[in-house]
N, C-alpha and C positions, 0 to 999 in steps of 0.2 A: 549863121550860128548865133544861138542867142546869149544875151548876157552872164546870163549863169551856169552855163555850158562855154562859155569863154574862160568862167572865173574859176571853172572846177579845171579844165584842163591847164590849166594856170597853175592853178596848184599843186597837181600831179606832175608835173614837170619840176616842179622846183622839187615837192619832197623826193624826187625820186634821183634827183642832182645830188642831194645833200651828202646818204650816206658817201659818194664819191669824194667829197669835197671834205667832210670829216675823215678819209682814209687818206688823204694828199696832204691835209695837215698835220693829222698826226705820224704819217711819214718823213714830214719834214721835220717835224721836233722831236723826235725816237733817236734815241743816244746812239752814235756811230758802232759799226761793229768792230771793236777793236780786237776781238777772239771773237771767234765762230764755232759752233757745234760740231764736230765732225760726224760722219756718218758712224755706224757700227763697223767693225769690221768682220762683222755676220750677218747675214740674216737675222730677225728678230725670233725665229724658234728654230733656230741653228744650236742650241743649248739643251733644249729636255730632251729630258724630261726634268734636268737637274734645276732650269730656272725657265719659267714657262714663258709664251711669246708674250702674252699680256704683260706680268711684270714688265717685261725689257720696255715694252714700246713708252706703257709710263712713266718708268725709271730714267729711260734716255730723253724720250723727246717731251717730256714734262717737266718732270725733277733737275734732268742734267743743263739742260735749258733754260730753267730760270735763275740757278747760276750764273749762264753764261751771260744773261741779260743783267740781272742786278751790276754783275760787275763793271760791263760795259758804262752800265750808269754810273756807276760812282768816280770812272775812271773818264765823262764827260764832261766831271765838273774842274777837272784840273784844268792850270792856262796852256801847258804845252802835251801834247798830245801822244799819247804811250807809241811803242812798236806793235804791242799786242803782238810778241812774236813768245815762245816755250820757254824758251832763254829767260825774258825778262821776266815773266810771272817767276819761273824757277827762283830768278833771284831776291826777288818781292817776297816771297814766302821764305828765302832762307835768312833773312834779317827784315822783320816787321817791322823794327825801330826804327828802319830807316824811311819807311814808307810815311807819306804827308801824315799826318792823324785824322786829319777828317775823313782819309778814306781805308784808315788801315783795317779796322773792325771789317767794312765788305771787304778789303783783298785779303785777309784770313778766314772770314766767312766762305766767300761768294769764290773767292779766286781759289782758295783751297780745295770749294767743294768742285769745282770744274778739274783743275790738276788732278785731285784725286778720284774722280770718275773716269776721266781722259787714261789714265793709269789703269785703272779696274778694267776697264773693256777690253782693251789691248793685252788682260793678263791670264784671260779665261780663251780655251778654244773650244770647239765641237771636236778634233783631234783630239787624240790620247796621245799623252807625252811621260816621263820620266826626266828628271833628274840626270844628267851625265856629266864626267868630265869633273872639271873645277867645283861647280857647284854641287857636285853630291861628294866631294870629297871636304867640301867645306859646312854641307850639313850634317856629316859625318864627324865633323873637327868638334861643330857647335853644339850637336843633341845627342849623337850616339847614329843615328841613322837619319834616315828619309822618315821611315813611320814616326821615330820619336820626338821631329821637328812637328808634324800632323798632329802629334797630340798633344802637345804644348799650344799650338795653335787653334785647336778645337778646346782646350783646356783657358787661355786668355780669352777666348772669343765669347765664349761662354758667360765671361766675368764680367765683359763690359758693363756698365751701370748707363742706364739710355743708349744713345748713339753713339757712334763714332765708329772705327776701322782697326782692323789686324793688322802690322804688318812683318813681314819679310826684307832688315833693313841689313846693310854692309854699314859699319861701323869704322870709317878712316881710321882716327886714332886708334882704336885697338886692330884696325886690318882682319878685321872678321863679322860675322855673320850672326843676326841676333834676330831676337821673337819682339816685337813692341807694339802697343796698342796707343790711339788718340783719341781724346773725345771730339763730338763733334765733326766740322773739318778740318779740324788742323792736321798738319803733318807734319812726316819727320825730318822733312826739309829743317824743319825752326831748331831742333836737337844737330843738326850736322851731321846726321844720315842718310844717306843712298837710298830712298824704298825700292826694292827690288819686286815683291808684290803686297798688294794692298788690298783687301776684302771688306767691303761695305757690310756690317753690322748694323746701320738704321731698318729700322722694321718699316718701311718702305721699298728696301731692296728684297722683302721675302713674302712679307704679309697674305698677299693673297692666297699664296699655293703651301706656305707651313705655317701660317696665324701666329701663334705663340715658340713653336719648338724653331726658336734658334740655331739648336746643336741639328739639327737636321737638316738646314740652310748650308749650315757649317761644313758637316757630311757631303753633300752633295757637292757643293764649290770645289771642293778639295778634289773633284772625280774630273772638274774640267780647268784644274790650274792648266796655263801655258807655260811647260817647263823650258821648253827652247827658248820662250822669251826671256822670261826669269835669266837663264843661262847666259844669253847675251847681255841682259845687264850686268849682271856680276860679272865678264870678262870688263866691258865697260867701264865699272865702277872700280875694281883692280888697276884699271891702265892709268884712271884720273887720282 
């Protein structure tokens, strides 16, 4: 073997170590998972035609993702180490002022937007559902009907100014059931409401497949709400 057929195969051995060795270090300093992404609990075009597989797959494992990471980060700089359990973010987000400050900005960001997509997925089905029981008799209390809850909500939704989310909240102190919209991610955890359901309004969650027409986003969502879910929260949110 000669010299410089020593010296190239030298080399190719090292550069082909490296990326290795850049993936094991940056494995070791990548901020612990203290939340994790959960799968869908669909298919990703278990939905259309109302929200197409593309969106989902960028929305969930891009968008809901770098939430989940940002937060993690900011929640590696503290000295003692979260639960990273539903509980704790829950309570994190229903009093912000109590969270450190250096990390409150991402756990209303970052932590918000993760709770509130975590909430979103869980609130649409490929099933057809209705309203029963408690809660159509409490959307009956609060709008007049089912349809007239729809149309307050496609009537708010409409209105948002940039991002943010609709929701569907149970209101303790008054013991009923109301239309409320957020910007951004915040939620209605910070107000001392229940979100019962919550519909992502960033043009991100519709962009590709209705560009500009919102209220058609709107339309559509509303054909695959999960009303047993919904239902079960509000028994839920009654007993607490």
């Amino acid at each position: 073997m000669t010299r410089r057929h020593l010296l190239s195969t030298s080399l190719l051995a090292a550069a082909s170590a490296l990326p290795g060795k850049a993936i094991a270090q940056a494995s070791a300093t990548a901020a612990p998972a203290f939340f994790k992404l959960a799968p869908l609990p669909y298919a990703a075009d278990a939905l259309e035609p109302y929200i197409d597989a593309q969106t989902m797959t960028i929305h969930h494992g891009k968008h809901h993702q770098t939430y989940v990471t940002k937060l993690n980060e900011a929640l590696a700089t503290l000295p003692t180490a979260p639960k990273g359990t539903p509980e704790e973010l829950h309570g994190w987000l229903s009093n912000l002022d109590a969270v450190p400050e250096k990390i409150r900005t991402a756990v209303r960001n970052h932590g918000g937007g993760h709770f509130n997509h975590d909430l979103f997925w869980n609130s649409l089905s490929p099933k057809k559902s209705e309203p029963t029981g408690e809660l159509a008799e409490a959307l009956g209390s609060a709008f007049g009907s089912k349809e007239a809850a729809m149309e307050e909500y496609l009537d708010k939704g409409g209105k948002i100014f940039g991002s943010g989310w609709i929701w569907l909240v149970f209101d303790p102190k008054k013991k009923a059931i109301a239309m409320t919209t957020t910007p951004n991610q915040d939620t209605p955890l910070a107000a001392g409401h229940v979100p019962l359901l919550g519909i992502d309004v960033w043009e991100h969650a519709y962009y590709l497949k209705y560009q500009n027409k919102r209220a058609d986003y709107l339309k559509a969502v509303a054909e695959i709400i999960n009303w047993d879910v919904i239902a079960d929260r509000y028994a839920k949110a009654l007993k607490s």
